[in-house]
Structures are given as structure tokens and as C-alpha cells.
VMD Tcl script that builds the backbone (N, CA, C; Angstrom):
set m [mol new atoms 309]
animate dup $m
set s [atomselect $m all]
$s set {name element resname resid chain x y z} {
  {N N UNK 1 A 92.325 -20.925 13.521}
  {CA C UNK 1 A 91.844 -19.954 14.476}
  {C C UNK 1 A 90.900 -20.654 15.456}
  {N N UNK 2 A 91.010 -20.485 16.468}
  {CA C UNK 2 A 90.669 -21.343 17.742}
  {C C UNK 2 A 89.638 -20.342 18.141}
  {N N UNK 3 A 88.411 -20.737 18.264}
  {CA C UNK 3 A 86.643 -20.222 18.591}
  {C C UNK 3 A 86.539 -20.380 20.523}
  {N N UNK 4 A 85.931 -18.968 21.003}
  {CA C UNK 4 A 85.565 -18.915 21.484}
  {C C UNK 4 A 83.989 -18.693 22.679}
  {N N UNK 5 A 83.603 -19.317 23.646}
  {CA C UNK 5 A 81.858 -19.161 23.319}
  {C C UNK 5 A 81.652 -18.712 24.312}
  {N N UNK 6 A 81.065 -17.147 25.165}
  {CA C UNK 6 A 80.475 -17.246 26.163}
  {C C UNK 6 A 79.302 -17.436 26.369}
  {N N UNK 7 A 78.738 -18.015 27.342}
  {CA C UNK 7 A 77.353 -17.964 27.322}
  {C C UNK 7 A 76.880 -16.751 28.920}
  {N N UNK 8 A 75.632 -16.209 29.015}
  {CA C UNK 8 A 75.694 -15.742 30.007}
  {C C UNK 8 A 73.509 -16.527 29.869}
  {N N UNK 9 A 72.679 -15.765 30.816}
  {CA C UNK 9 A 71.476 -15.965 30.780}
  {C C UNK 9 A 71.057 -15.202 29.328}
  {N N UNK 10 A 70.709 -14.187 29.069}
  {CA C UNK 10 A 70.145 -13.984 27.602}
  {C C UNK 10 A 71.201 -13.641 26.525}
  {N N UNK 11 A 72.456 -13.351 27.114}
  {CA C UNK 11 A 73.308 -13.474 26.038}
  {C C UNK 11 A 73.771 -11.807 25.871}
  {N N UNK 12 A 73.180 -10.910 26.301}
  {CA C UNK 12 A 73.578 -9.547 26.147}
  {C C UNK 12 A 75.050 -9.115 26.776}
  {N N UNK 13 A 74.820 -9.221 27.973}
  {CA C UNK 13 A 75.738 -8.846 28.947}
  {C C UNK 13 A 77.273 -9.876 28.422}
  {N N UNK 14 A 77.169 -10.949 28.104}
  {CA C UNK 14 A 78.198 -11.386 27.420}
  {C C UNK 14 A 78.567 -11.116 25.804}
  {N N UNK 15 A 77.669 -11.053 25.096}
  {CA C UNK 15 A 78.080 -10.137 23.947}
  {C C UNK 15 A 78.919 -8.824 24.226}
  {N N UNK 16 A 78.738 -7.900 25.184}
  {CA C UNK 16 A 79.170 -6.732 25.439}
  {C C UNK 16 A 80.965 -6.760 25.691}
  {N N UNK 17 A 80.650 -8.020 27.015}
  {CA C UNK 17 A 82.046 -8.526 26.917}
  {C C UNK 17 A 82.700 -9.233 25.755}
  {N N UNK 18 A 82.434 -9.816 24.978}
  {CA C UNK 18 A 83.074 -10.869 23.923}
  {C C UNK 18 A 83.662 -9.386 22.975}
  {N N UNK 19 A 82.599 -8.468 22.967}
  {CA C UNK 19 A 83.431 -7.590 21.927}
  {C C UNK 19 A 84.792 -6.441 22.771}
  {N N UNK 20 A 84.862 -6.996 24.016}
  {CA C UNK 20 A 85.717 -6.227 24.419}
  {C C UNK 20 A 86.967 -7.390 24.469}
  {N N UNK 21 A 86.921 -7.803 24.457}
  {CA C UNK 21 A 87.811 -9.195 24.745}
  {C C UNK 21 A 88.499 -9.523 23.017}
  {N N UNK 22 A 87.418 -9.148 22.345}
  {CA C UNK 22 A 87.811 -9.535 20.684}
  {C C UNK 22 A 89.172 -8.407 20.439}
  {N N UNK 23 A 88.974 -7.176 20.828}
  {CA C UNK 23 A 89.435 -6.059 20.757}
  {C C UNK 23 A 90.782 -6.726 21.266}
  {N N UNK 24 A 90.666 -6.985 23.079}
  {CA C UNK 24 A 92.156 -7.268 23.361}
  {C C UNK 24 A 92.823 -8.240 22.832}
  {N N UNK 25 A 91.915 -9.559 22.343}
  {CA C UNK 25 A 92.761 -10.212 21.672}
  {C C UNK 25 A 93.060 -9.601 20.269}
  {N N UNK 26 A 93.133 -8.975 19.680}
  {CA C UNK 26 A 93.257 -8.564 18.461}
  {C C UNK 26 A 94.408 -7.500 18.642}
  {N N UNK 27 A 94.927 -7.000 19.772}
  {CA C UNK 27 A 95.785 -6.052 20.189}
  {C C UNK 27 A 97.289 -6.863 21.013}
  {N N UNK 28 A 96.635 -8.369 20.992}
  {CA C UNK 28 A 97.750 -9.057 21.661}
  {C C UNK 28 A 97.921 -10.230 20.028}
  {N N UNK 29 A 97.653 -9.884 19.206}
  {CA C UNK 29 A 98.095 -10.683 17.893}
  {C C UNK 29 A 97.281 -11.926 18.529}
  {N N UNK 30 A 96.270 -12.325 19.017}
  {CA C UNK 30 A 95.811 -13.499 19.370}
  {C C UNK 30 A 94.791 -13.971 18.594}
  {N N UNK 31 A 95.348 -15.281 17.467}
  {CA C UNK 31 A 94.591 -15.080 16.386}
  {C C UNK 31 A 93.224 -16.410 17.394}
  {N N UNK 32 A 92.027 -15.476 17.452}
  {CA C UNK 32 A 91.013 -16.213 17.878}
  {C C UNK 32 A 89.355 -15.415 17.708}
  {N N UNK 33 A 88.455 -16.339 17.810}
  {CA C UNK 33 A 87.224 -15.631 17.472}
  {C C UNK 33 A 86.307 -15.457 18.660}
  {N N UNK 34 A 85.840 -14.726 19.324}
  {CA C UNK 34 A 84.822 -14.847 20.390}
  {C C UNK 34 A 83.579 -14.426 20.380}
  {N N UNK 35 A 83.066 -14.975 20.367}
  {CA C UNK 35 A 81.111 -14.729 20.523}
  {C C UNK 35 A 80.887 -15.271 21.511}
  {N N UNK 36 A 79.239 -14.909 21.678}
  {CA C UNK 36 A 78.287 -14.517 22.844}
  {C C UNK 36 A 77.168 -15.343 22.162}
  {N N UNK 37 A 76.280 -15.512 23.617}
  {CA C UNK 37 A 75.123 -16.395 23.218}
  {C C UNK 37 A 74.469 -16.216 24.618}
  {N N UNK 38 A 72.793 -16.827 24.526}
  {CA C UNK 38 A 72.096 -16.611 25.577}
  {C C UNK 38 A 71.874 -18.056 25.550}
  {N N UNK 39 A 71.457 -18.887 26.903}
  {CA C UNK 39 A 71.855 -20.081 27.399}
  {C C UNK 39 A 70.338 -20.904 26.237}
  {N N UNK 40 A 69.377 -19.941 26.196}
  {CA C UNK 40 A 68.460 -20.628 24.604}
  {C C UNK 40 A 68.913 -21.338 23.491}
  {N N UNK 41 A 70.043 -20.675 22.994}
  {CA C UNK 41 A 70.536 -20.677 21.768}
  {C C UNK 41 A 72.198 -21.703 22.050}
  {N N UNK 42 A 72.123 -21.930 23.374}
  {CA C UNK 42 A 73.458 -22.150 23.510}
  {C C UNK 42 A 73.829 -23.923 22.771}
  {N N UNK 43 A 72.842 -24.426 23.208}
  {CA C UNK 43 A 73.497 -26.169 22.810}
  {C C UNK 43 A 73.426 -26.487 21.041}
  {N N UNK 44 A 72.733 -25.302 20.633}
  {CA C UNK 44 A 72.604 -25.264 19.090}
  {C C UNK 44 A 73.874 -24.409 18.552}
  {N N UNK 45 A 74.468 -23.550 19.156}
  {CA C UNK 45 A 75.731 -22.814 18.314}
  {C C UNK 45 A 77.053 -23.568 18.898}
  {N N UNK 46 A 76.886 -24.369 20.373}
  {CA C UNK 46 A 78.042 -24.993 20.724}
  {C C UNK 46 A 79.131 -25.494 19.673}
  {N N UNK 47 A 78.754 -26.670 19.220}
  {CA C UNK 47 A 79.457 -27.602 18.257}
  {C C UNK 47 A 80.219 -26.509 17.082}
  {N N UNK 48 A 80.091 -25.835 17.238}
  {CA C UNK 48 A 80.886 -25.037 16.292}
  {C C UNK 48 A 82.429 -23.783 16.859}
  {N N UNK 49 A 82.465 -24.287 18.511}
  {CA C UNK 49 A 83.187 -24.067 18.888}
  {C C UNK 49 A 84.467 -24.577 20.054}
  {N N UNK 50 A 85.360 -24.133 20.388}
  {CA C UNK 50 A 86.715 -25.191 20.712}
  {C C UNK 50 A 86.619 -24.979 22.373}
  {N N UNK 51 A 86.073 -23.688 23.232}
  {CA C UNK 51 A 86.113 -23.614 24.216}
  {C C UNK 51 A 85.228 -22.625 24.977}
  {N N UNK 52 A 84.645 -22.951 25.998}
  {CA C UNK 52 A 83.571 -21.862 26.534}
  {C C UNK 52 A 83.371 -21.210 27.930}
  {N N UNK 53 A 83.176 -19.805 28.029}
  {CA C UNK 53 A 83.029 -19.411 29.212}
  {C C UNK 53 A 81.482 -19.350 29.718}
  {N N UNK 54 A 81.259 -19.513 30.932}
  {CA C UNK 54 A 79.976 -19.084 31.764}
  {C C UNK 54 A 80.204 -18.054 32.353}
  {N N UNK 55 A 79.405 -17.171 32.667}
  {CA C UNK 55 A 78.798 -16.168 33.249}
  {C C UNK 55 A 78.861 -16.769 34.612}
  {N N UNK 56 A 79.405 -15.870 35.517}
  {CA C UNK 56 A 79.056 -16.369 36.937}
  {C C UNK 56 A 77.816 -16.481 37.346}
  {N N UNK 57 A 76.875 -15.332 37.148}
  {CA C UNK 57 A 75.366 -15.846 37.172}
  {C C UNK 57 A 74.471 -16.538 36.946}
  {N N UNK 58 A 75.078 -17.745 36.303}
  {CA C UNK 58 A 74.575 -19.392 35.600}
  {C C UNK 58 A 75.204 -20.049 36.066}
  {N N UNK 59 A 76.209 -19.995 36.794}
  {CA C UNK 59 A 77.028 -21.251 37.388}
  {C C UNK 59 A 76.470 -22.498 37.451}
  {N N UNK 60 A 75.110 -22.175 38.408}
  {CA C UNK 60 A 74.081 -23.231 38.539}
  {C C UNK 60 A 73.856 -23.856 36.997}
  {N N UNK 61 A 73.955 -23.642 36.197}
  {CA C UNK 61 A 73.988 -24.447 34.446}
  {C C UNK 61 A 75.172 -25.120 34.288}
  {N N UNK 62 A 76.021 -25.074 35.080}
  {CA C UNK 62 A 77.397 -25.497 34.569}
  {C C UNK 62 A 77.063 -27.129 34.059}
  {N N UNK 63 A 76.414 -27.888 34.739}
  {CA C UNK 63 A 76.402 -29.271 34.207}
  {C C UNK 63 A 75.550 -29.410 33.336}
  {N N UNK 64 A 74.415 -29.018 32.558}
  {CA C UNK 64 A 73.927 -28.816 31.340}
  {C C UNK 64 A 74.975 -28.333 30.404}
  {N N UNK 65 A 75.715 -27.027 30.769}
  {CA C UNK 65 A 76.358 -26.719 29.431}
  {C C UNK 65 A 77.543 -27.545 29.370}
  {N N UNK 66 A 78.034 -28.352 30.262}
  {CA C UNK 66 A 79.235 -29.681 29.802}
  {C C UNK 66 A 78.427 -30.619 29.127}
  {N N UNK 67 A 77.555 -31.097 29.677}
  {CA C UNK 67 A 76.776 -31.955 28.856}
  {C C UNK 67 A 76.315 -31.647 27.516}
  {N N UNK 68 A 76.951 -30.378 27.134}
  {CA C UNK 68 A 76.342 -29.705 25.721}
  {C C UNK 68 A 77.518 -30.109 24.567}
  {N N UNK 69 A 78.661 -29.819 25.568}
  {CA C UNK 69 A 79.912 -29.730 24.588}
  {C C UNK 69 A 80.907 -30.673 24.991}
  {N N UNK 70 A 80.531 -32.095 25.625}
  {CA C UNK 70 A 81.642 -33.018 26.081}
  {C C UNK 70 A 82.793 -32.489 26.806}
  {N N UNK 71 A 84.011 -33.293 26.304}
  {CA C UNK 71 A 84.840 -32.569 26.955}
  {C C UNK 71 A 85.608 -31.387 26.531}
  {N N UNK 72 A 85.032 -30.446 25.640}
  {CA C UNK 72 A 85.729 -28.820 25.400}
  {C C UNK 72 A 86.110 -28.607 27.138}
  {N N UNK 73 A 86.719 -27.593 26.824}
  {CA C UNK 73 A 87.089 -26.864 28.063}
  {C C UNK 73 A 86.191 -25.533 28.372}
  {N N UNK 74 A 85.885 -25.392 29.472}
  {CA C UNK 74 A 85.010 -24.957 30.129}
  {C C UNK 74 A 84.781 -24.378 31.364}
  {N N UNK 75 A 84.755 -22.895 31.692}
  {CA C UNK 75 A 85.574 -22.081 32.868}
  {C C UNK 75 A 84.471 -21.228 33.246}
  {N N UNK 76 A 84.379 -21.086 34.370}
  {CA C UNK 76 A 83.242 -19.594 34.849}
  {C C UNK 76 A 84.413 -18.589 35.008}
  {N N UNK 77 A 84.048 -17.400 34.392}
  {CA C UNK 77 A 84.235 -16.110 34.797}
  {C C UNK 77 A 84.353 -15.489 36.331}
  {N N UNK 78 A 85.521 -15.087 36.708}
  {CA C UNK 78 A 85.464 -14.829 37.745}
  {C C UNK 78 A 83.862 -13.651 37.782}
  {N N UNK 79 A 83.938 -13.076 38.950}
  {CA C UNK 79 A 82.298 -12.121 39.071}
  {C C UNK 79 A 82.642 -10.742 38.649}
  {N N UNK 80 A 84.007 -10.343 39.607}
  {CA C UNK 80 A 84.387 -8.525 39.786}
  {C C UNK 80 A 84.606 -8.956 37.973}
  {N N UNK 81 A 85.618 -9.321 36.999}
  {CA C UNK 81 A 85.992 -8.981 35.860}
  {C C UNK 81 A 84.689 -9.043 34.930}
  {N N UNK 82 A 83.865 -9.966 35.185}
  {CA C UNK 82 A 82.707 -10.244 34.109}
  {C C UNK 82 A 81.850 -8.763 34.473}
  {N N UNK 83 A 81.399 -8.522 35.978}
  {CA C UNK 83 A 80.563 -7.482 36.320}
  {C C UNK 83 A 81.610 -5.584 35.786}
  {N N UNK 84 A 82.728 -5.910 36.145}
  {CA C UNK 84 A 83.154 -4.629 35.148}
  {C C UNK 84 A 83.629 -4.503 33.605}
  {N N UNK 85 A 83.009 -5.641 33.701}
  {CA C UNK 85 A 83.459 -5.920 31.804}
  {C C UNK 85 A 84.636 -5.703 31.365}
  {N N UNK 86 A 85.691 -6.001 32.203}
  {CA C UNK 86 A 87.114 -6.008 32.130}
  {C C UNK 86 A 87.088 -6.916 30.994}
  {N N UNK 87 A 87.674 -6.843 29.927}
  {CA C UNK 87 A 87.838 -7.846 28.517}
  {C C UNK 87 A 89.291 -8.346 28.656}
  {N N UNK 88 A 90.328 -7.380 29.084}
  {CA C UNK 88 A 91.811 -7.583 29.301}
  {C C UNK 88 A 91.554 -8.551 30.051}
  {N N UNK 89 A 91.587 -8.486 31.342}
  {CA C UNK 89 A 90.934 -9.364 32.502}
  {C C UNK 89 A 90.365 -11.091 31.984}
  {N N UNK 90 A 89.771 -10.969 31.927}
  {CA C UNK 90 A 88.863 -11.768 31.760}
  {C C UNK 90 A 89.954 -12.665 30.531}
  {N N UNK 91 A 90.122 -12.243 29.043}
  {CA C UNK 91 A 91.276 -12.524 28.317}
  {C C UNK 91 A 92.524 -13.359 28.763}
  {N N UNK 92 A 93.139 -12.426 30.042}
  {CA C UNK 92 A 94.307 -13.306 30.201}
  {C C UNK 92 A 93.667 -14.381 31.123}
  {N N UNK 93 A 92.397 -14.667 32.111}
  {CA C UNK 93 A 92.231 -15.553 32.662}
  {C C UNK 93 A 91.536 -16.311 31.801}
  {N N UNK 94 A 91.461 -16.152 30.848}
  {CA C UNK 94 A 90.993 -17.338 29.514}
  {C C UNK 94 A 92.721 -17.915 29.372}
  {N N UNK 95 A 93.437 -17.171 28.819}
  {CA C UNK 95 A 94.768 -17.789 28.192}
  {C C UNK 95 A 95.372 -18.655 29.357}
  {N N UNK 96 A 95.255 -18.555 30.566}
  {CA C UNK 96 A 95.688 -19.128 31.461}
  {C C UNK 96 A 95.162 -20.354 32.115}
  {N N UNK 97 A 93.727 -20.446 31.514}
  {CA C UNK 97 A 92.670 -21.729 31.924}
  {C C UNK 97 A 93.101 -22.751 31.044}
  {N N UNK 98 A 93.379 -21.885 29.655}
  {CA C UNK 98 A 92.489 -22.713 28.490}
  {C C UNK 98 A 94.060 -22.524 27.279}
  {N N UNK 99 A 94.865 -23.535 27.718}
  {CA C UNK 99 A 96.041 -23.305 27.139}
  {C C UNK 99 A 95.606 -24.217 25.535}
  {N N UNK 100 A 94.555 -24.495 25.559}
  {CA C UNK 100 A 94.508 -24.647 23.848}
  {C C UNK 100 A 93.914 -23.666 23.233}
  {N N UNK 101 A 93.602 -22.434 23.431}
  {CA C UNK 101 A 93.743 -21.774 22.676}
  {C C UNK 101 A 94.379 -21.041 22.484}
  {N N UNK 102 A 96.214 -21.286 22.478}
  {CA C UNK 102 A 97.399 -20.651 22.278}
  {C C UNK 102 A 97.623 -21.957 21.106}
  {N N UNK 103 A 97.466 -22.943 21.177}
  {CA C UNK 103 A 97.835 -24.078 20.307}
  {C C UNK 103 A 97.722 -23.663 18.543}
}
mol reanalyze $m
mol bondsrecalc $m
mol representation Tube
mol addrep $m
């Protein structure tokens, strides 16, 4: 089962999404795990996962959080899907970034 990590600034607003996203993957047989984290906690829960999203509102972090997790794969959230908490959304533009976690 292939781990997923978003990070956003405190971690709420992406928790909210990760459990909507868990849902669709779980409705598309997509055997995978997704959690949430706030950018504090982030370089300490990394290593325990295969691929990660940012929050468009951290973009500006993007080169800290590569530098966290080498080369995992690593995608910002478009804005409209993250800001309406589209989980479908957001889901298939994960499966489409991040073709190892179909592997």
C-alpha cells in the first residue's frame, strides 16, 4: 500500500482534504493511505512516506520540503480543487502526477 503526505501550513485544512480523498480513493478500490500534516511536523513524519502534496499556500516551501524527502515525488495542489476541498479532484490529479502510486 503506497502512503500518501499532504502538507499544508498547520496541517488542518489538509487533514480535511486527506479525509476526503481517503473516501474517494477507497470508492475507486485504490489501495493507498493519505494523511495530513502541518509544515512543523512535516520533515519528522516524511520518511515514512512514498509521495507528497503541498498546499498551494506554501508553494514558497517547496524547496525545503524536497530537501526533506529527496527524490519522492512531489506536486502542489492546484488552488480552485484544494480551496473547495474537491477530494475527487484533487485524487485524480494525484493519479495522474504520481503514476507510482498505481504501482
Amino acid at each position: 500500500m503506497k502512503k500518501l503526505l499532504i502538507c499544508c501550513l498547520f496541517g488542518n485544512t489538509a487533514n480535511a482534504l486527506a479525509k476526503r480523498m481517503q473516501k474517494a480513493a477507497h470508492e475507486h478500490n485504490y489501495p493507498m493511505l493519505i494523511s495530513a500534516v502541518g509544515m512543523d511536523n512535516f520533515a519528522s513524519v516524511a520518511p515514512a512516506f512514498d509521495c507528497f502534496l503541498v498546499a498551494p499556500h506554501i508553494q514558497y516551501k517547496l524547496d525545503e520540503i524536497k530537501a526533506a524527502v529527496g527524490d519522492a515525488p512531489v506536486a502542489i495542489i492546484e488552488s480552485y480543487p484544494f480551496a473547495s476541498m474537491d477530494g475527487e479532484k484533487v485524487l485524480e490529479f494525484v493519479m495522474a502526477k504520481m503514476p507510482v502510486l498505481t504501482e
